[in-house]
C-alpha angles and dihedrals in degrees: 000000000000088000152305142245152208162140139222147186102293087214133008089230115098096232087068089050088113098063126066123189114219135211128210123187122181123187105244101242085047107063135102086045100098099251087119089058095042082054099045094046090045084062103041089060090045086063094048093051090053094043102253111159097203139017116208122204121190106194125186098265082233096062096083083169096067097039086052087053098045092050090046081054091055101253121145132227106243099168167295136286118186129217084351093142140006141224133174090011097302134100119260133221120216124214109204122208135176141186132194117242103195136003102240113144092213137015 
């Protein structure tokens, strides 16, 4: 396997139904071969088909690839959270991005 993807609901409350919030995983000696932007366009299309408005992504702040890559794809950065997860023992910060799947006014 080089990597998986997928998206979920964004909230469990029926007014965010709307939003997912997506997750990319590529095998390290697999990246920088565009198999991140295949999957995430494969998942971008995915939410179109089904009628979603906006994909979120939170990424770790430290992973500048991905965030490039977001931002190539189109997504936005909408904001920070600070100390949100963990991982080896530290506190992680989370970039949030977003990008609009459709260009509906109103659900």
């Amino acid at each position: 396997m080089l990597g998986y993807a997928s998206f979920g609901d964004w909230r469990a409350f029926e007014g965010h139904r709307h939003t997912v919030e997506h997750s990319v995983y590529v095998r390290v000696d697999q990246r920088g071969q565009g198999i991140g932007e295949s999957l995430i366009h494969a998942l971008i299309g995915r939410a179109r088909e089904i009628g979603k408005h906006v994909m979120v992504a939170g990424i770790e702040a430290g992973n500048g690839g991905s965030i490039r890559l977001h931002g190539k794809l189109g997504f936005q950065q909408a904001g920070n959270l600070k100390e949100v997860g963990t991982k080896f023992d530290g506190w992680l910060d989370l970039v949030f991005m977003q990008l609009t799947l459709d260009a509906r006014k109103a659900p």
